[in-house]
N, CA, C and O atoms as a CHARMM CRD file, in Angstrom:
* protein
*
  348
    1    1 UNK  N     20.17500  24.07800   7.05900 PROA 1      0.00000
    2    1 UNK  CA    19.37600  22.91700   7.36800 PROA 1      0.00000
    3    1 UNK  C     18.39300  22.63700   6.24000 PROA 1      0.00000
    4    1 UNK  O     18.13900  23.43400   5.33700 PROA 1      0.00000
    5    2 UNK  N     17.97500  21.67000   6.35200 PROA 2      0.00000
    6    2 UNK  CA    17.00000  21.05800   5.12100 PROA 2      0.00000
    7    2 UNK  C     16.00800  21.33800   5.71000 PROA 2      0.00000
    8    2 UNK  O     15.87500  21.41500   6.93100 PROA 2      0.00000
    9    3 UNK  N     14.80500  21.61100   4.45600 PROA 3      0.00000
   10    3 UNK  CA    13.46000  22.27300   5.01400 PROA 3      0.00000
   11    3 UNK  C     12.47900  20.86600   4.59900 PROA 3      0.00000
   12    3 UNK  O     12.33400  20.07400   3.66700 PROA 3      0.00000
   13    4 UNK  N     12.09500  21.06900   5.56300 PROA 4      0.00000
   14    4 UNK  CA    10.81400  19.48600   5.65100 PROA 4      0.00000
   15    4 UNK  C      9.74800  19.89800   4.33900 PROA 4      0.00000
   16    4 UNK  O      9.41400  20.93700   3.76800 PROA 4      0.00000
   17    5 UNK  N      9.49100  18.70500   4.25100 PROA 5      0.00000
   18    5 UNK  CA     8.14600  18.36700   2.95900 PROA 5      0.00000
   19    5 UNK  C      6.71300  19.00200   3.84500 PROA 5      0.00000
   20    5 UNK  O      6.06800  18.93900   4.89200 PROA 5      0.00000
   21    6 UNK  N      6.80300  19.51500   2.76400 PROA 6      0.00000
   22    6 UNK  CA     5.01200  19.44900   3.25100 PROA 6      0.00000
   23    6 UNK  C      4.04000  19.29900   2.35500 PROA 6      0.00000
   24    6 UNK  O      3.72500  19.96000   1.36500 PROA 6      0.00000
   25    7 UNK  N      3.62200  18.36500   2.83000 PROA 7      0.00000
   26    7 UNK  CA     2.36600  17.00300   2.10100 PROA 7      0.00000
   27    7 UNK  C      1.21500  17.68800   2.22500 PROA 7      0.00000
   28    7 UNK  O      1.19300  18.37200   3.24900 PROA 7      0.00000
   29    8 UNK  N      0.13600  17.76300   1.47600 PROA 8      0.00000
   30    8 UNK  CA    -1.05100  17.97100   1.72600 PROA 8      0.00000
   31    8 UNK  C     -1.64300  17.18000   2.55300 PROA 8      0.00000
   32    8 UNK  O     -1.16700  16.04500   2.56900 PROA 8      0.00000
   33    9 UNK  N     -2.86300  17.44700   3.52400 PROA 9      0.00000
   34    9 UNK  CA    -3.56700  16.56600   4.09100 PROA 9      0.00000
   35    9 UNK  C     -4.62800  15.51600   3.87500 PROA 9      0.00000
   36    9 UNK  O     -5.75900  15.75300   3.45000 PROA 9      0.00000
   37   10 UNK  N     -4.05900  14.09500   4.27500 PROA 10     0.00000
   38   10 UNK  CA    -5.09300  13.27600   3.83200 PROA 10     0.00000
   39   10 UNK  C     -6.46400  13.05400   4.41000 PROA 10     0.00000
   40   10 UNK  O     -6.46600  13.55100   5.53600 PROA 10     0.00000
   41   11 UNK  N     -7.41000  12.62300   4.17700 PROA 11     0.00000
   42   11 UNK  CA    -8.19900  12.57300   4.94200 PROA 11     0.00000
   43   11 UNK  C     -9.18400  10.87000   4.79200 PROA 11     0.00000
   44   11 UNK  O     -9.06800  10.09300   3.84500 PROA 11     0.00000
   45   12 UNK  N     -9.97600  10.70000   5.85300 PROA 12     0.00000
   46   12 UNK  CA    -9.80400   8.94800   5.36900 PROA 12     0.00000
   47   12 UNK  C    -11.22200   9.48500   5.02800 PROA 12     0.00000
   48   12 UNK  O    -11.99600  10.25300   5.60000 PROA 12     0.00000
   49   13 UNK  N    -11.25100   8.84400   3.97900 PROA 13     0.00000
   50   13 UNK  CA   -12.34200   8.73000   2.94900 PROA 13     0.00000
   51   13 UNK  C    -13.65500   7.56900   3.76600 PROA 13     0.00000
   52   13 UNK  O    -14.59800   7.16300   3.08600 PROA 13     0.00000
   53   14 UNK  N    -13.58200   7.37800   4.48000 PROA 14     0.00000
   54   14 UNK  CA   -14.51100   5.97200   4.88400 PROA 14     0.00000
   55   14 UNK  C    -15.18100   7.15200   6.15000 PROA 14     0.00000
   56   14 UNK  O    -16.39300   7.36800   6.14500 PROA 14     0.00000
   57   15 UNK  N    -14.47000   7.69700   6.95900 PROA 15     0.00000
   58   15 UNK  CA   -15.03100   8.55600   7.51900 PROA 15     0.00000
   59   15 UNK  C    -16.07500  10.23700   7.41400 PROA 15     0.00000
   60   15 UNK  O    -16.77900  10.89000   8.18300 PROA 15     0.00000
   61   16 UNK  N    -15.59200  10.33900   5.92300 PROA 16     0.00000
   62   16 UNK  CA   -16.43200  11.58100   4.78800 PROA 16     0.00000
   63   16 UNK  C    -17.93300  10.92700   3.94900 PROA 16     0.00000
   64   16 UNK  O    -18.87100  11.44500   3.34400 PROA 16     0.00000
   65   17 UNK  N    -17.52200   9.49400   4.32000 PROA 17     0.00000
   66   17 UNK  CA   -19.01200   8.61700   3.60200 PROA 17     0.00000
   67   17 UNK  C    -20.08800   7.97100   4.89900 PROA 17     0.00000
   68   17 UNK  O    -21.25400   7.57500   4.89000 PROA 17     0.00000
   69   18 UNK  N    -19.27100   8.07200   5.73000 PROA 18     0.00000
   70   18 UNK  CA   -19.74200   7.82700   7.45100 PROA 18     0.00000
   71   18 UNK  C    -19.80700   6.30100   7.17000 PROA 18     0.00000
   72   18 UNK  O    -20.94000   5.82100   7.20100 PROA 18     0.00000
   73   19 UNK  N    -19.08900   5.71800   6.98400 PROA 19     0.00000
   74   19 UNK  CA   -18.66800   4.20400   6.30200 PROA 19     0.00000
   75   19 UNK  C    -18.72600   3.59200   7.81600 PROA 19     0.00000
   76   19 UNK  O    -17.96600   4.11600   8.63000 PROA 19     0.00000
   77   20 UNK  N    -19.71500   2.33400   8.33900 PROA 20     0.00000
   78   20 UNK  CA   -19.73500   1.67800   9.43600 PROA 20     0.00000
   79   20 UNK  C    -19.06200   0.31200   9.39100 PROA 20     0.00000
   80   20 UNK  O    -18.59200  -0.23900  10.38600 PROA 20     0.00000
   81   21 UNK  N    -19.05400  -0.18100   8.18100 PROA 21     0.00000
   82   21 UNK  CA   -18.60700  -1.87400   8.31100 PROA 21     0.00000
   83   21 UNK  C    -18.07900  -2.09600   6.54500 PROA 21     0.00000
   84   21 UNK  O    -18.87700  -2.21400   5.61500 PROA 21     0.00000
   85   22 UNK  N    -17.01400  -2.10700   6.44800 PROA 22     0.00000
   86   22 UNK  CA   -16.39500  -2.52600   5.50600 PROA 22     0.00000
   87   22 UNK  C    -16.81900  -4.06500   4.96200 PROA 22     0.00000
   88   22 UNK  O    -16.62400  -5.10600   5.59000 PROA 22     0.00000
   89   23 UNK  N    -17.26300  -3.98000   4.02300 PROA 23     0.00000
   90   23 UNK  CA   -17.57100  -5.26200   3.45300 PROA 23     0.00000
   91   23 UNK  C    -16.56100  -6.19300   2.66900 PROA 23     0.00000
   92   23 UNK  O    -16.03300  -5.96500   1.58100 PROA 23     0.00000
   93   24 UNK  N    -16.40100  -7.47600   3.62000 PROA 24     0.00000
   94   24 UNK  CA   -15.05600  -8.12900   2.58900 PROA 24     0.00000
   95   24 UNK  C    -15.40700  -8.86400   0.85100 PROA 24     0.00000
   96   24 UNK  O    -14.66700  -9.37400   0.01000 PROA 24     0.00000
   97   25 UNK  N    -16.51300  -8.66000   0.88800 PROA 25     0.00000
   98   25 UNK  CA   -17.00100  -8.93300  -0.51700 PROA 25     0.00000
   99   25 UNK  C    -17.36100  -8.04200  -1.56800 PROA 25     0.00000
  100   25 UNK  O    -17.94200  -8.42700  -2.58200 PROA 25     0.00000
  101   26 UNK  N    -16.87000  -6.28600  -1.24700 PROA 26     0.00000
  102   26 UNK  CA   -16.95300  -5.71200  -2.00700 PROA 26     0.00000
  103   26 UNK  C    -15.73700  -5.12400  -2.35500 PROA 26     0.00000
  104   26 UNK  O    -15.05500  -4.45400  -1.58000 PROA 26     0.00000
  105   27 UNK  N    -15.39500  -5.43300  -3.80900 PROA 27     0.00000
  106   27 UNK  CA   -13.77900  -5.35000  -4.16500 PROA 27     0.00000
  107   27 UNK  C    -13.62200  -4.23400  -4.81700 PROA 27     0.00000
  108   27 UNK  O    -12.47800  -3.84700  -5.05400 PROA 27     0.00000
  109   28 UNK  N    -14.56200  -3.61100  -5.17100 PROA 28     0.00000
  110   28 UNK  CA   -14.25900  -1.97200  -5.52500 PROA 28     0.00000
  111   28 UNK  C    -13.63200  -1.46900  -4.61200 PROA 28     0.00000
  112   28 UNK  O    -12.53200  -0.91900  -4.67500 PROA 28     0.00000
  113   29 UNK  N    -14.27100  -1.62400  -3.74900 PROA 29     0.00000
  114   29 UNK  CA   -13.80700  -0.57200  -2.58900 PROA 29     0.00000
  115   29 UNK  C    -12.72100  -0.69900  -2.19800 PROA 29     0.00000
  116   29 UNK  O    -12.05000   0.31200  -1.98900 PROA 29     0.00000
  117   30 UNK  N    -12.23600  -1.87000  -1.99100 PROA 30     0.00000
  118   30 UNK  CA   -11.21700  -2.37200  -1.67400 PROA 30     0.00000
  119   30 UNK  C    -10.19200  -2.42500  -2.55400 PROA 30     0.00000
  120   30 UNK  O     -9.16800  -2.50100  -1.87400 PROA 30     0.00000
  121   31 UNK  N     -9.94600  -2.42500  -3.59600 PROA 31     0.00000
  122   31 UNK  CA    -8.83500  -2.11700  -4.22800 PROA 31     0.00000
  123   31 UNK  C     -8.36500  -0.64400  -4.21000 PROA 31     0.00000
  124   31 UNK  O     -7.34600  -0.53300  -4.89200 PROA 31     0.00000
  125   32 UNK  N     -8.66900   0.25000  -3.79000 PROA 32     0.00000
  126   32 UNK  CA    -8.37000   1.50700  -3.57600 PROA 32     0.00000
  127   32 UNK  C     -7.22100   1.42700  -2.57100 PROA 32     0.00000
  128   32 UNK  O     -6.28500   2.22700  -2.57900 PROA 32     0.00000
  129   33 UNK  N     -7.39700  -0.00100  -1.34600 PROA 33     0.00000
  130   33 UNK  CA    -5.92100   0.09100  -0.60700 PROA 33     0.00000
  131   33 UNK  C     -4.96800  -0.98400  -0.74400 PROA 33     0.00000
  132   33 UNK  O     -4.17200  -1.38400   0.10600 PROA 33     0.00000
  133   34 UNK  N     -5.16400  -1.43400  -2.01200 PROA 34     0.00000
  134   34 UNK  CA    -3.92200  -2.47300  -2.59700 PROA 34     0.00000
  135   34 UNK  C     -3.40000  -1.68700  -3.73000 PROA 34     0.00000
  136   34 UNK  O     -3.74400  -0.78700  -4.49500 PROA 34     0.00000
  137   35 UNK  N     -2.22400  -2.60200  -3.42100 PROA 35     0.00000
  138   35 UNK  CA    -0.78800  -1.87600  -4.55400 PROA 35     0.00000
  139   35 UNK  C     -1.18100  -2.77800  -5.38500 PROA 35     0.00000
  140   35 UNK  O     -1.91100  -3.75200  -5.20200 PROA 35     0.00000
  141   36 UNK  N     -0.50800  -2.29300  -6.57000 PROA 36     0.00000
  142   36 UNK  CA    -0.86700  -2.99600  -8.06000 PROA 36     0.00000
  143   36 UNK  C     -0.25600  -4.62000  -7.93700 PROA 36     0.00000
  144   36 UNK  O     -0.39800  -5.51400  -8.77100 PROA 36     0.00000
  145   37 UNK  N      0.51900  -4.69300  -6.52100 PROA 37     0.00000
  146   37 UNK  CA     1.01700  -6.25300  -6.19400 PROA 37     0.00000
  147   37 UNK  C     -0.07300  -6.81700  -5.16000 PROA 37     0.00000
  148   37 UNK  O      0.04900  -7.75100  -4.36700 PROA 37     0.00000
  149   38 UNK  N     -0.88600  -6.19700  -5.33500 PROA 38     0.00000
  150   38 UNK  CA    -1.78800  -6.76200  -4.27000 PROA 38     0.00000
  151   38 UNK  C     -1.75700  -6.69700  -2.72800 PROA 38     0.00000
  152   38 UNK  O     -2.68800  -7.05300  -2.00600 PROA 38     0.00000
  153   39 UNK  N     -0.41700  -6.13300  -2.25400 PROA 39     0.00000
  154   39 UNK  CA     0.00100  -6.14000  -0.85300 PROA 39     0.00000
  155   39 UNK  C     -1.13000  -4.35900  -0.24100 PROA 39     0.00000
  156   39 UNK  O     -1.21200  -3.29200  -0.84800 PROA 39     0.00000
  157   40 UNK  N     -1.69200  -4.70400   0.91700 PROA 40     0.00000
  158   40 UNK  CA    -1.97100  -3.62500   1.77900 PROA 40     0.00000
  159   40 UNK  C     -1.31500  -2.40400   2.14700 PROA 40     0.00000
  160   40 UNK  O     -0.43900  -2.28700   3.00400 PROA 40     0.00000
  161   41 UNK  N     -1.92200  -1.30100   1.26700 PROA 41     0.00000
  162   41 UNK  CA    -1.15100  -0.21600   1.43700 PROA 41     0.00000
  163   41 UNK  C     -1.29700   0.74400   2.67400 PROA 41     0.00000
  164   41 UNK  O     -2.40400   1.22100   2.92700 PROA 41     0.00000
  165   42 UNK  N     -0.14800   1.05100   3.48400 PROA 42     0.00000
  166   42 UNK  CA     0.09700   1.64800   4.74300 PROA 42     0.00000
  167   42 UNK  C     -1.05800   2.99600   5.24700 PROA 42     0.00000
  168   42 UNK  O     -1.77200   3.26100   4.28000 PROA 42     0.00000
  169   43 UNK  N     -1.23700   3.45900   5.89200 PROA 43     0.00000
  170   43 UNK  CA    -1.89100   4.43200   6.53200 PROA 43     0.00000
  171   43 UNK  C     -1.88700   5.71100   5.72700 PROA 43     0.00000
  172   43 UNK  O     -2.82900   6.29700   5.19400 PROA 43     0.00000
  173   44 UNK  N     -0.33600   6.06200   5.77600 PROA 44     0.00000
  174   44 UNK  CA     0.35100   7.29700   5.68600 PROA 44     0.00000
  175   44 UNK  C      0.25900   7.46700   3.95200 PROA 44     0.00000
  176   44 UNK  O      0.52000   8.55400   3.43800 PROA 44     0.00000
  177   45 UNK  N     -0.14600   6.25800   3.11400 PROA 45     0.00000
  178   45 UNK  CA    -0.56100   6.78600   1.92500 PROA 45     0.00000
  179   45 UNK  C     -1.82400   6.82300   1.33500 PROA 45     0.00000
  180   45 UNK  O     -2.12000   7.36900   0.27200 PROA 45     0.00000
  181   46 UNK  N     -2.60300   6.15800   2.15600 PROA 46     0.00000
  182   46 UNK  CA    -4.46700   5.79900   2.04000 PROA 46     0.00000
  183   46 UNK  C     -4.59400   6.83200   2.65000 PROA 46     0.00000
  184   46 UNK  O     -5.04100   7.68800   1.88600 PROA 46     0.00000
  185   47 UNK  N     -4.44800   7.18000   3.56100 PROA 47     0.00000
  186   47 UNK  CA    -5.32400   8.33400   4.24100 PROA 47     0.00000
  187   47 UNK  C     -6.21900   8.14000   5.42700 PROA 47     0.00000
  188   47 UNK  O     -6.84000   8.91800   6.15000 PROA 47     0.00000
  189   48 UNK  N     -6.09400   7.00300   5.38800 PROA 48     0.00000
  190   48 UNK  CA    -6.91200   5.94500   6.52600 PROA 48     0.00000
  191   48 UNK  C     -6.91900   6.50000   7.69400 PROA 48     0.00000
  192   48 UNK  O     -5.98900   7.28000   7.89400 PROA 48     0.00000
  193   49 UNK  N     -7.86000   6.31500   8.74900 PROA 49     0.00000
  194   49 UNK  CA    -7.55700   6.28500  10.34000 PROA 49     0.00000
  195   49 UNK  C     -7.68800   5.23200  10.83400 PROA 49     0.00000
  196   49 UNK  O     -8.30700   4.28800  10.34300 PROA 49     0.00000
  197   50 UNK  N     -7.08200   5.25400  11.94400 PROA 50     0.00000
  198   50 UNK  CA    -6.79500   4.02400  12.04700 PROA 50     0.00000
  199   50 UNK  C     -7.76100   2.62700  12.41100 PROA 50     0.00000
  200   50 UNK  O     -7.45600   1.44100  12.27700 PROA 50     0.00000
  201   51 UNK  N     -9.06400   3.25300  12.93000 PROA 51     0.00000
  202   51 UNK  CA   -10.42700   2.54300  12.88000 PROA 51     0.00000
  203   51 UNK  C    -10.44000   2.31500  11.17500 PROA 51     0.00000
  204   51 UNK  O    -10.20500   1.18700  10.74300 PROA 51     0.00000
  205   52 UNK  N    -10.66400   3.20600  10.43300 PROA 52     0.00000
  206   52 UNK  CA   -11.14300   2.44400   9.25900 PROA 52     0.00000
  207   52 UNK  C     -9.90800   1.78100   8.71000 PROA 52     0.00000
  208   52 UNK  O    -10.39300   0.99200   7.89900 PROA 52     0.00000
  209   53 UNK  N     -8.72500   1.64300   8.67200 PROA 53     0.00000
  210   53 UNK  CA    -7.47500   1.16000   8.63000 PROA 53     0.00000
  211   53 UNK  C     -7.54400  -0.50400   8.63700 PROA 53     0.00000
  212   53 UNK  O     -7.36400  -1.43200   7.84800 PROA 53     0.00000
  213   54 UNK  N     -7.97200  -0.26600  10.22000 PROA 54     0.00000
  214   54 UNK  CA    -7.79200  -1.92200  11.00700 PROA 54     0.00000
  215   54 UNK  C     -9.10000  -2.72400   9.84800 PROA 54     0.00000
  216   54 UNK  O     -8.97300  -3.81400   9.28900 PROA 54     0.00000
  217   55 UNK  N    -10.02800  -1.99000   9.77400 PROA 55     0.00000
  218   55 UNK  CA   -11.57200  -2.69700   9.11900 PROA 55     0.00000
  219   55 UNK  C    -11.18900  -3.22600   7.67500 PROA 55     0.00000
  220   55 UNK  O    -11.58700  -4.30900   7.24500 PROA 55     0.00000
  221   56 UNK  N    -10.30000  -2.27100   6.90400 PROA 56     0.00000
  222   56 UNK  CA   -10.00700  -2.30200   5.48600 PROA 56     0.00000
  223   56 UNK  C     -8.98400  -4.01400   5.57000 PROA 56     0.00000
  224   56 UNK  O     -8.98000  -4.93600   4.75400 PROA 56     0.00000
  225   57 UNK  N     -8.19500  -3.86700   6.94300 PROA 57     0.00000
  226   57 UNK  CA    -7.07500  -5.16500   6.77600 PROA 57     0.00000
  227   57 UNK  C     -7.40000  -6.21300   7.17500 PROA 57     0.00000
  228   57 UNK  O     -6.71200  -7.21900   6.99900 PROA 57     0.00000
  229   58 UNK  N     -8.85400  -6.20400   7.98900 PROA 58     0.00000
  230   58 UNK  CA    -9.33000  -7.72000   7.94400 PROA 58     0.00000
  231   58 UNK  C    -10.40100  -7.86300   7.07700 PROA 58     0.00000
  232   58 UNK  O    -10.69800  -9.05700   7.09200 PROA 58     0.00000
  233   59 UNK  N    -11.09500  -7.28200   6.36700 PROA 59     0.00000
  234   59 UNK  CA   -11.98000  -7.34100   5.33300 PROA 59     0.00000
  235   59 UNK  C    -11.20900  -8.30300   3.93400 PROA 59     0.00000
  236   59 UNK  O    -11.54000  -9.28900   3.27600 PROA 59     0.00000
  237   60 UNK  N     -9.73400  -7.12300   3.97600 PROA 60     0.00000
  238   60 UNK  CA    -8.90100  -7.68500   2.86700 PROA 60     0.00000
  239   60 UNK  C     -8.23700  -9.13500   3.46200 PROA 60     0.00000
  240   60 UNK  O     -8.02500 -10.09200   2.71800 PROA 60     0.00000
  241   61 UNK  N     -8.05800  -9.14200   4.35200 PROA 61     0.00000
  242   61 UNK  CA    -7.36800 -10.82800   4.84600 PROA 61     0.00000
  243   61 UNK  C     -8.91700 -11.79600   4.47000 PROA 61     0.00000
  244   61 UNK  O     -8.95400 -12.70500   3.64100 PROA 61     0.00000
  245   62 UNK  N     -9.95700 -11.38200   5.20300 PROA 62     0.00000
  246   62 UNK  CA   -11.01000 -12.34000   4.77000 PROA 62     0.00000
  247   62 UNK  C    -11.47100 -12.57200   3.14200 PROA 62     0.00000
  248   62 UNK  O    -12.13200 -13.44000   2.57200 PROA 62     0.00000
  249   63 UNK  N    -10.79700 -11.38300   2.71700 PROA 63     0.00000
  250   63 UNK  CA   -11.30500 -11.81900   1.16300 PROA 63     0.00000
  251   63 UNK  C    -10.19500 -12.97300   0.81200 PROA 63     0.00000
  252   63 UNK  O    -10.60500 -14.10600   0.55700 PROA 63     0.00000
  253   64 UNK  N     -8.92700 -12.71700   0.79900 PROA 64     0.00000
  254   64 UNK  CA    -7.99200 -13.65900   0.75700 PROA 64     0.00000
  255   64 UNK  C     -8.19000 -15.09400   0.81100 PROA 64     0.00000
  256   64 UNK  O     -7.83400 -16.03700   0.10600 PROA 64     0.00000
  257   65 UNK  N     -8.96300 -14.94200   2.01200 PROA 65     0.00000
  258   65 UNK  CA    -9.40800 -16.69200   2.50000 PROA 65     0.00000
  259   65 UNK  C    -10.28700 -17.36000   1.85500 PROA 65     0.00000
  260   65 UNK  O    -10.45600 -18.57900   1.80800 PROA 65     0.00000
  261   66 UNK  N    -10.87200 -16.47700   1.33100 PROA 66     0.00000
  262   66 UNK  CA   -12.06600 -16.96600   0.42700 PROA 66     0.00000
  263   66 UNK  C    -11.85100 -16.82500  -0.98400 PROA 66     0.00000
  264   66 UNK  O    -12.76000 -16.54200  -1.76400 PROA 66     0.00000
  265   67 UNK  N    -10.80200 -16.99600  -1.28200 PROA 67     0.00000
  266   67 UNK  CA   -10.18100 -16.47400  -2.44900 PROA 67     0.00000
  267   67 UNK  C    -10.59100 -15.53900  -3.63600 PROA 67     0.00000
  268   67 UNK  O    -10.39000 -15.75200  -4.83100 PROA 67     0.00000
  269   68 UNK  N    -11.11400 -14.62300  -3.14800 PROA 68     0.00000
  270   68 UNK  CA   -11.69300 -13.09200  -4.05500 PROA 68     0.00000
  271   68 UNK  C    -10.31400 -12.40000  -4.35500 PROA 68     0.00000
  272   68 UNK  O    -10.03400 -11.95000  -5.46600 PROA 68     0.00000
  273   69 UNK  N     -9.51300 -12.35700  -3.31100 PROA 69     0.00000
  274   69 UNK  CA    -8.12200 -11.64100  -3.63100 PROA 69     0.00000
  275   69 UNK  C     -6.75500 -12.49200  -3.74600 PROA 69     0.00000
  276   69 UNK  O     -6.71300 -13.28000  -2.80000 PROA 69     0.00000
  277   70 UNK  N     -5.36400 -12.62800  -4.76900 PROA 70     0.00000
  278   70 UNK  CA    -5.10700 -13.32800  -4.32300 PROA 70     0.00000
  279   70 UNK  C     -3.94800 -13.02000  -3.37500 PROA 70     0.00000
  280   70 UNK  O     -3.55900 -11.85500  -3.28900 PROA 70     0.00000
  281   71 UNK  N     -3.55400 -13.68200  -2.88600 PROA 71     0.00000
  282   71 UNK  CA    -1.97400 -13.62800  -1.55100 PROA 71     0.00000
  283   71 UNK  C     -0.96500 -13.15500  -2.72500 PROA 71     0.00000
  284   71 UNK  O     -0.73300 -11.96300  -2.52100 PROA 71     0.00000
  285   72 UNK  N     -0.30500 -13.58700  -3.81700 PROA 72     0.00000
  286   72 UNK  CA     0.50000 -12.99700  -4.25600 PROA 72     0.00000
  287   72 UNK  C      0.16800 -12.55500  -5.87200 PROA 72     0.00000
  288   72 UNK  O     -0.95300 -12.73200  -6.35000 PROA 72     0.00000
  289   73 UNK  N      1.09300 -12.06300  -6.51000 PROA 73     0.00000
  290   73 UNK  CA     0.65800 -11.86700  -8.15400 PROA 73     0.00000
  291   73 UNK  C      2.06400 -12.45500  -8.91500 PROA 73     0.00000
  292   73 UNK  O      3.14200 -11.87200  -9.03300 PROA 73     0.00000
  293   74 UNK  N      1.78600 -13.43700  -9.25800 PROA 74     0.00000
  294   74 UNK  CA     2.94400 -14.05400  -9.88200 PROA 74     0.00000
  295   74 UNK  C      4.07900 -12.74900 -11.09800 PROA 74     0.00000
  296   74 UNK  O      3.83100 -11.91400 -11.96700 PROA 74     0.00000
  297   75 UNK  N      5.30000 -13.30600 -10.42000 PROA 75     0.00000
  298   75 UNK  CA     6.29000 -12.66100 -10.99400 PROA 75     0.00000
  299   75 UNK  C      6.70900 -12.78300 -12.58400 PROA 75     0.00000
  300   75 UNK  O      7.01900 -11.85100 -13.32600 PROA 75     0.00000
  301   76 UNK  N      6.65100 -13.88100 -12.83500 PROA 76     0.00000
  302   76 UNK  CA     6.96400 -14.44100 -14.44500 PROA 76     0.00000
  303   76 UNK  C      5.44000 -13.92100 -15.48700 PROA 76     0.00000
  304   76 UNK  O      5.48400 -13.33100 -16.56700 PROA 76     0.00000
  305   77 UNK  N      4.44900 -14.28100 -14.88500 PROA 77     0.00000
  306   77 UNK  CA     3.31300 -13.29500 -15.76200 PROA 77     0.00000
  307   77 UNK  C      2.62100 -12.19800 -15.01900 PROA 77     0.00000
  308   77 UNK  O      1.77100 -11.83600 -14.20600 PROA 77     0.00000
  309   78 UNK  N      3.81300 -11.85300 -16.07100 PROA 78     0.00000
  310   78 UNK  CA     3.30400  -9.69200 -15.39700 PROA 78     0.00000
  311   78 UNK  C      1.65200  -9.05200 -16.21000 PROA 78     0.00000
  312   78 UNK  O      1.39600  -8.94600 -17.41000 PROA 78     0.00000
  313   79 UNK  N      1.10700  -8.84800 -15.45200 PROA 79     0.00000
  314   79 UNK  CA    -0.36200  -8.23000 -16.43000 PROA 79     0.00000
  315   79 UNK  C     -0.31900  -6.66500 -16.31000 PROA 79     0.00000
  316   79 UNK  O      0.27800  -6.10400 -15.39100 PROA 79     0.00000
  317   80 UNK  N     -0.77800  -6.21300 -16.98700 PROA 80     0.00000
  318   80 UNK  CA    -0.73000  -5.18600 -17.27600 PROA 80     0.00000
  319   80 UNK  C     -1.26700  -3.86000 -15.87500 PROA 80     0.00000
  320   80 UNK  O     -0.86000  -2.84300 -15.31600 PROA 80     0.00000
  321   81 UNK  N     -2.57600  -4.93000 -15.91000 PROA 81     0.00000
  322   81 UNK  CA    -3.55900  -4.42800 -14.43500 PROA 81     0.00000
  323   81 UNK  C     -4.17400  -5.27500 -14.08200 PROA 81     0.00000
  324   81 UNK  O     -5.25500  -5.76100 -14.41600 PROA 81     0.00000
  325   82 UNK  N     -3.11000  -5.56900 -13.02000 PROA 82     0.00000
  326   82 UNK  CA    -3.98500  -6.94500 -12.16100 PROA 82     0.00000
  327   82 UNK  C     -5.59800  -6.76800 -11.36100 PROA 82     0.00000
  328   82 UNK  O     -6.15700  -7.51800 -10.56100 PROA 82     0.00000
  329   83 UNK  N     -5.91700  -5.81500 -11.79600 PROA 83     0.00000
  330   83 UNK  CA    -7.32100  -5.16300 -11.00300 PROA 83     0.00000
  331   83 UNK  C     -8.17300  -5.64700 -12.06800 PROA 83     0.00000
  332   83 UNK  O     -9.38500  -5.66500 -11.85500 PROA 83     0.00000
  333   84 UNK  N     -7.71600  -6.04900 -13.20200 PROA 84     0.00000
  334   84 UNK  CA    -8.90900  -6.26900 -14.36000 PROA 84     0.00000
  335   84 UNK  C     -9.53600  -8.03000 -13.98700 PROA 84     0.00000
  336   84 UNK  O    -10.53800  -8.50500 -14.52300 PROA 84     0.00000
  337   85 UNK  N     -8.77500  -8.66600 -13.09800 PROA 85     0.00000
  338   85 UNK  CA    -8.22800 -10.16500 -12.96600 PROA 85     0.00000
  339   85 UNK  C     -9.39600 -10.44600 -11.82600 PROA 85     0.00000
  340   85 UNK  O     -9.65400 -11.57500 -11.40800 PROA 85     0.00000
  341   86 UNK  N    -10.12600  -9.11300 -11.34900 PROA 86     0.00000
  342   86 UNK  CA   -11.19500  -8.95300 -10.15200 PROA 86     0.00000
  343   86 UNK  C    -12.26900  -9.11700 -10.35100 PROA 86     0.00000
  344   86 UNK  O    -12.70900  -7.98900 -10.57100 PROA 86     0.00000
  345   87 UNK  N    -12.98200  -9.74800 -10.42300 PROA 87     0.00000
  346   87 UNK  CA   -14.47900  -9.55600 -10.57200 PROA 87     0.00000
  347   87 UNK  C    -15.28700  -8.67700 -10.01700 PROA 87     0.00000
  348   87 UNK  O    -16.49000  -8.69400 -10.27700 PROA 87     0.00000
């Protein structure tokens, strides 16, 4: 039989800072759970729980709306690090 992975344990970082309210206007922080395409990265690789999880994905949808982040990263101009493109 195949022997399972074993991953080190993550731990959500928002809960080690006693983090109460995610701010959708602060984009440091927030790029820590976007992929270099900008899309919201899952639980199981942030480390998230799922309280600070849910806070991180409407913080990041409200930045969206207000256009701090954008919805997609165009395919034809590839940048190097779209995180530099952040204010």
């Amino acid at each position: 039989m195949a022997e399972k992975r074993k991953f080190k344990k993550r731990f959500c970082k928002y809960c080690e800072t006693k983090v109460d309210y995610i701010d959708y206007k602060d984009l440091q922080q927030l790029k820590h759970s976007l992929s270099e395409r900008f899309k919201i990265m899952p639980r199981r690789l942030t480390g998230n729980c799922k309280r600070h999880q849910d806070m991180v994905t409407i913080s990041i949808k409200r930045a969206r709306q207000t256009a701090l982040i954008p919805y997609i990263v165009d395919r034809k101009n590839v940048v190097e690090s779209p995180f530099e493109l952040i204010r």
